[in-house]
C-alpha positions in Angstrom: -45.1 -14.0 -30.8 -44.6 -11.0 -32.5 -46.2 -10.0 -35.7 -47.1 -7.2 -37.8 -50.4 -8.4 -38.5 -51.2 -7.7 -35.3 -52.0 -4.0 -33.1 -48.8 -4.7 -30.8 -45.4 -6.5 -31.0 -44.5 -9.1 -28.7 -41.0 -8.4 -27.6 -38.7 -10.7 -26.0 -37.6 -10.3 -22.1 -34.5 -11.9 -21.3 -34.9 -14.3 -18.4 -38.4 -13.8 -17.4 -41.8 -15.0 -19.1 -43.5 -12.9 -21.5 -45.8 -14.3 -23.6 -48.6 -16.7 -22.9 -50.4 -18.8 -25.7 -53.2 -21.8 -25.5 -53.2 -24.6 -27.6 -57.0 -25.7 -28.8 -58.8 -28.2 -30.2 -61.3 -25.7 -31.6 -60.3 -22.1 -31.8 -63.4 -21.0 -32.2 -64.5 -22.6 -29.0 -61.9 -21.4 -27.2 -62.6 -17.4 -28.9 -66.2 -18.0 -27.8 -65.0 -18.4 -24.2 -62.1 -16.1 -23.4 -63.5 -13.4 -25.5 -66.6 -12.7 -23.3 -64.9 -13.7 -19.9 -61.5 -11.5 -20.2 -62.9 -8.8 -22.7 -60.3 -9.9 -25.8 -60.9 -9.3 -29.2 -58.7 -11.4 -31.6 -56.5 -10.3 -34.9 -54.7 -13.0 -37.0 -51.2 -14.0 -35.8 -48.4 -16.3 -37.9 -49.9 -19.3 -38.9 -47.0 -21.5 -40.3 -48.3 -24.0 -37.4 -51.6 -24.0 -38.1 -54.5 -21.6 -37.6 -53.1 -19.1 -34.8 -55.2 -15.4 -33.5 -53.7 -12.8 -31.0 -55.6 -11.7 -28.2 -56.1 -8.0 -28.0 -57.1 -6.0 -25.2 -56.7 -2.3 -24.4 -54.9 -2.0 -28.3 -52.4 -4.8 -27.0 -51.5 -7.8 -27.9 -52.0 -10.1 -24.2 -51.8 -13.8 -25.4 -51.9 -16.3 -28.3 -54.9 -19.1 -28.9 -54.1 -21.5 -31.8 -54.5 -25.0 -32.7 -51.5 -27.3 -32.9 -50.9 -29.3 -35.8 -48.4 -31.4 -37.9 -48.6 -33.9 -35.0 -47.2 -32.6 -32.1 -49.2 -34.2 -29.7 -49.5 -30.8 -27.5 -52.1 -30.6 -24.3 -55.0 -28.8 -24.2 -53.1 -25.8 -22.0 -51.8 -22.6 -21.2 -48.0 -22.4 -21.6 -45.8 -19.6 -20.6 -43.1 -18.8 -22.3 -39.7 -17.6 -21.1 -37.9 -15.0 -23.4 -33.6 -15.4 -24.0 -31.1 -14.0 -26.3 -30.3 -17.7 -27.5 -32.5 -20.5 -27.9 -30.3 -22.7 -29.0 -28.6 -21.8 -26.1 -31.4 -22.5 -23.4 -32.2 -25.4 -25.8 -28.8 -26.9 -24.6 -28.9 -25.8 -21.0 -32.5 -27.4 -20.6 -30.6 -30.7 -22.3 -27.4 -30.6 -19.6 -29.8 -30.4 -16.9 -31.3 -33.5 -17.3 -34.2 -32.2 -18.5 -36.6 -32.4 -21.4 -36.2 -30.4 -25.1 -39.5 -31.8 -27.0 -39.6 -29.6 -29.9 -37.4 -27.1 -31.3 -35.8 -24.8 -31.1 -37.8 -23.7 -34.3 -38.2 -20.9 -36.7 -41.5 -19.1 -36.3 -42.7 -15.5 -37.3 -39.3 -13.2 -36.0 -38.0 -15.1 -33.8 -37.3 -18.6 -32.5 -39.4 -21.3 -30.2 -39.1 -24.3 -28.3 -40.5 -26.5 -25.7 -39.8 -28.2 -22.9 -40.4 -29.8 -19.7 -38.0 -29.1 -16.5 -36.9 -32.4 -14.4 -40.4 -32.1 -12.2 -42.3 -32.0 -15.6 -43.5 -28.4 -15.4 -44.1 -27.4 -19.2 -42.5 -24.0 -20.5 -41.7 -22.6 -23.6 -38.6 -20.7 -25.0 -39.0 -17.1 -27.1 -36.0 -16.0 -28.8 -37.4 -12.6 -30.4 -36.8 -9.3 -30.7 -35.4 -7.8 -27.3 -37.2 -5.1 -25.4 -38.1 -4.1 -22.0 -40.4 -5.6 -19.8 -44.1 -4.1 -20.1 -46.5 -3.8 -17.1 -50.2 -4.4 -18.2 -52.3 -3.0 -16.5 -55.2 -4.3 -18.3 -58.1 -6.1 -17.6 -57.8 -9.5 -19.8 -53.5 -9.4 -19.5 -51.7 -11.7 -18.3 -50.8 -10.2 -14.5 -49.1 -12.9 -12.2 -47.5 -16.6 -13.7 -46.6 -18.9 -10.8 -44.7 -22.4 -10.9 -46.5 -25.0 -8.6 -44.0 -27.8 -7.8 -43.1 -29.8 -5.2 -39.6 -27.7 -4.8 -39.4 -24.5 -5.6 -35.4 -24.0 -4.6 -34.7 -26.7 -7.3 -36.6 -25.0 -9.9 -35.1 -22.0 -9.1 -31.9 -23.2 -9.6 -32.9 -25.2 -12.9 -34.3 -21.8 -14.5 -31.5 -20.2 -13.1 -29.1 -22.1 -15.1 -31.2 -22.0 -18.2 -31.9 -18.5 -18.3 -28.8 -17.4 -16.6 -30.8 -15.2 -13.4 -28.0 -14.6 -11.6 -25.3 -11.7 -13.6 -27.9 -9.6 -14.6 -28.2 -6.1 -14.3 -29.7 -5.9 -10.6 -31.4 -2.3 -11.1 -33.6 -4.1 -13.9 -34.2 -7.7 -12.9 -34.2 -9.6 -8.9 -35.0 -12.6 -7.6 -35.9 -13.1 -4.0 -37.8 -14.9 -1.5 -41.5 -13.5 -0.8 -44.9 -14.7 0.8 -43.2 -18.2 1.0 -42.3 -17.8 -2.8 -39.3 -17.3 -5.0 -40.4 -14.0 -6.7 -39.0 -12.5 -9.7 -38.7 -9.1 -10.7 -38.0 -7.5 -13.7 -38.3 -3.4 -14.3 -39.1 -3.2 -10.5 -42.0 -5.4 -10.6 -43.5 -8.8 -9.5 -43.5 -10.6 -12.6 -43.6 -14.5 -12.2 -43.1 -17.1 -8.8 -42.2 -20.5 -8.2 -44.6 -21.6 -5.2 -44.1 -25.4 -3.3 -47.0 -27.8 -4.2 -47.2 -31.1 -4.2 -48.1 -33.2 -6.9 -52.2 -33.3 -6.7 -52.5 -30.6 -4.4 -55.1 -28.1 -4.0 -55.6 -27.6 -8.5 -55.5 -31.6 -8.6 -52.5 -31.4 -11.0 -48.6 -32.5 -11.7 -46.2 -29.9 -11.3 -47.5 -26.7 -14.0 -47.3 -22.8 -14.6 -50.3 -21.3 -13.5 -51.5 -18.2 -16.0 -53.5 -15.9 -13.9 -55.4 -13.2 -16.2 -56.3 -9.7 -14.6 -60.1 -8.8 -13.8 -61.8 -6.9 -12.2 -63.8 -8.9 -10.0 -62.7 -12.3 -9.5 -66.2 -13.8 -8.2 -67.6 -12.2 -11.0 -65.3 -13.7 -13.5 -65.7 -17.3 -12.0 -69.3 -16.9 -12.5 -69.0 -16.0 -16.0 -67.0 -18.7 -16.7 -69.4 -21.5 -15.7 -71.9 -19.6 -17.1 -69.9 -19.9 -20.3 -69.4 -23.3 -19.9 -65.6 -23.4 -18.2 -66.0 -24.5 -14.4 -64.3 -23.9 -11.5 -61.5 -26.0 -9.7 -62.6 -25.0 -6.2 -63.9 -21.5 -4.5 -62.0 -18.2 -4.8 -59.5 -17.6 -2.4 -57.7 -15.0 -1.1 -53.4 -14.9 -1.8 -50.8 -12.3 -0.7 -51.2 -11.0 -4.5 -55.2 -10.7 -4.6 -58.0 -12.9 -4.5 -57.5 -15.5 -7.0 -60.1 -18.7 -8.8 -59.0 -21.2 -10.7 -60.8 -22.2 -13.6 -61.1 -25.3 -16.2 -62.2 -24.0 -20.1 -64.5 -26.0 -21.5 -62.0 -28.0 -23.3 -60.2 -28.5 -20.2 -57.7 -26.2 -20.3 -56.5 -24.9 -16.7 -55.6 -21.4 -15.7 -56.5 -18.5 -13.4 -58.1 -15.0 -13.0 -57.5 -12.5 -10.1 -58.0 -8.9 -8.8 -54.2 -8.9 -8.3 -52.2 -6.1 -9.3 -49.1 -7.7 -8.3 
């Protein structure tokens, strides 16, 4: 989350996600997976945590891969990560709403982190870093689309809302609206993240989540790979109003996505 160890810094986007990182029981495992199926290379990130890399694709830094330590119990699993000017503030928002603050906010590399859960259990995390603009990555291996599955998408809407105070900001650079049976946000005049109704079990088989879809190529291709990898697939690829879309298992168990979407 933003290091100068690394080829690119991470910068903070108010209100929106904008970083992803995974949380492994072996990193090297988990190098020896994505690496191959998303075409990253790794660099070392901040390790005050425990060992920590940076994915790099196309000279950028995409997403983190570490391994969590000093006890905190944290799932084999992708989280997303919203960015905010305070988060101490969000911290206390997330608290008021009657949801859950597990750790943090802490210091960590340039900025500030913490996690938490919102009153359907979803898990996200908070960035407070150094502001900058929202990129579009048009990358094979980047993170491209980050969708909330939940049972009610208006609640979480509002929840977020709240936390990461959506509605006052500057119109011409961020938007939130209702899309393909979604609530979509924008930021910089593009489709950045959506909150999508699903109930509990549904089609992944999972409690309320954020989804990480990675861009590829060719998503039949890449869900190939992946079993051939040793990941395995949590059903056939189908086809969504953003592109065709599989979703996967890592061979640790970790869930997430890859698409042809360009979003």
């Amino acid at each position: 989350m933003g290091s100068g160890e690394t080829t690119a810094e991470v910068r903070c986007v108010a209100a929106v996600p904008c970083w992803v990182s995974l949380m492994a029981r072996d990193l090297d495992a988990a190098k020896a997976f994505y690496g191959p199926l998303l075409g990253w290379e790794f660099e070392p990130g901040p390790d005050r945590f425990g060992p920590y890399v940076h994915a790099v694709t196309g000279g950028e830094a995409v997403a983190g891969l570490g391994v969590a330590s000093g006890g905190w119990g944290m799932p084999i699993a992708w989280t997303s990560y919203f960015g905010t000017e305070s988060a101490d503030a969000a911290a206390d928002a997330v608290r008021e709403r009657g949801a859950t603050l597990a750790i943090g906010p802490l210091s960590f590399d340039a900025g500030r982190v913490a996690f938490a859960a919102d009153p359907a259990g979803a898990v996200f995390g908070i960035w407070e870093g150094p502001l900058g603009r929202a990129r579009r990555l048009d990358l094979a291996g980047a993170p491209v689309w980050i969708e909330l599955r939940t049972p009610d998408p208006f609640a979480a809407a509002l929840f977020y809302g709240e936390v990461f105070r959506w509605d006052g900001r500057d119109p011409e650079r961020f938007d939130v609206r209702w899309e393909h049976d979604r609530v979509v946000l924008r930021a910089e005049g593009h489709n950045v993240a959506a909150l999508a109704k699903e109930e509990p079990g549904g089609s992944a088989g999972l409690p309320p989540h954020w989804e990480v879809s990675f861009s590829v190529p060719d998503t039949d291709a890449a869900l190939a790979r992946a079993e051939e990898l040793g990941g395995s697939s949590l059903g056939p690829a189908f086809d969504s109003p953003y592109g065709r879309v599989a979703r996967l298992r890592d061979p640790e168990g970790g869930r997430f996505a890859v698409t042809d979407s360009k979003c």
